[in-house]
C-alpha positions as CSV (number, residue, x, y, z in Angstrom):
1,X,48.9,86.2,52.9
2,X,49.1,82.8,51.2
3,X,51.8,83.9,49.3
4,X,53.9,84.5,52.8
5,X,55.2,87.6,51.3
6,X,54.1,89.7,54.9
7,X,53.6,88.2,58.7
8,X,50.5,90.7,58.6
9,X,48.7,93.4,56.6
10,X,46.4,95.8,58.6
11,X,43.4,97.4,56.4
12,X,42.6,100.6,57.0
13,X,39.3,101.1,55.0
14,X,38.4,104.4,53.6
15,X,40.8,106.7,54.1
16,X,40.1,110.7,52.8
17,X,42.9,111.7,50.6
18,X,44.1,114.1,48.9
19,X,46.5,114.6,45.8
20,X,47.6,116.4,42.5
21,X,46.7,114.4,39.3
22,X,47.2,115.9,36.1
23,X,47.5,119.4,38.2
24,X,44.5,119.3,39.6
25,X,43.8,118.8,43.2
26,X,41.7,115.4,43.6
27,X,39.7,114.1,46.7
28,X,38.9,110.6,47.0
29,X,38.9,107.7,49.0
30,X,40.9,105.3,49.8
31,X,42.2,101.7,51.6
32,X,45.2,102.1,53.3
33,X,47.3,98.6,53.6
34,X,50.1,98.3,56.2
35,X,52.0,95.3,55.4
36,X,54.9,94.4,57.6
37,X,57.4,92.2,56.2
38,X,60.8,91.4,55.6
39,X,63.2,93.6,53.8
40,X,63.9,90.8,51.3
41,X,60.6,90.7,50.7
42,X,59.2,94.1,49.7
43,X,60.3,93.8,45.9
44,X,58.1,90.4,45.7
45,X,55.3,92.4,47.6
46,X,55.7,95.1,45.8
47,X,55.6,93.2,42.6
48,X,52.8,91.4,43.5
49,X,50.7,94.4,44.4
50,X,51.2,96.3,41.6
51,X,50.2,93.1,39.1
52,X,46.9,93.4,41.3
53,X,45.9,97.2,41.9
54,X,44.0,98.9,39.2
55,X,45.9,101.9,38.9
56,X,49.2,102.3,36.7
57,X,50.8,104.5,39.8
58,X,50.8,102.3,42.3
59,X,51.5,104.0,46.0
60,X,54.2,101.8,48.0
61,X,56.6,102.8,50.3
62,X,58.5,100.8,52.8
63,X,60.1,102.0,55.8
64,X,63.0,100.4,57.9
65,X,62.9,99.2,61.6
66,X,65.7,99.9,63.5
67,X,64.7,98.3,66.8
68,X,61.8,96.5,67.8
69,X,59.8,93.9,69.9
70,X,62.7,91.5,69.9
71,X,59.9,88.5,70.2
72,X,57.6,90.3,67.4
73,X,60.7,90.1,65.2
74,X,61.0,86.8,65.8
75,X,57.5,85.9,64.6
76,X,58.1,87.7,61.6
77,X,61.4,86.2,60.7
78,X,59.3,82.8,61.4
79,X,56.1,84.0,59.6
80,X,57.6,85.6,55.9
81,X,60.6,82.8,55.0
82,X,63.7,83.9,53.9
83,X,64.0,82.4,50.5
């Protein structure tokens, strides 16, 4: 958050999941991180969460928003600057 790469991350703590490693089936747990942010932004965030999680594969995926809360898009555009 200091970094003002995302207006807001929601932590969803310990997720079950489920995935092939190495072909096997694993089952762990997980924290799921929603970070919403600017599309100029996700390469910095996704930078910056890779140099920090302990795995080599780091899971990130964005997705776009088409239409939204025109006065929740404003906070974001006022929360994440546009460098």
């Amino acid at each position: 958050m200091e970094k003002r790469l995302a207006g807001c991350v929601s932590i969803l703590p310990k997720s079950s999941t489920m995935y092939y490693w190495k072909g096997e089936i694993q089952d762990a747990t997980e924290i799921l991180l929603l970070a919403q942010t600017r599309t100029s932004k996700i390469q910095k965030l996704m930078e910056y969460v890779r140099s920090i999680h302990p795995f080599r594969l780091t899971p990130f995926m964005s997705f776009p928003i088409d239409h939204g809360n025109p006065f929740y898009m404003q906070w974001l555009d006022e929360s994440v600057p546009d460098d």
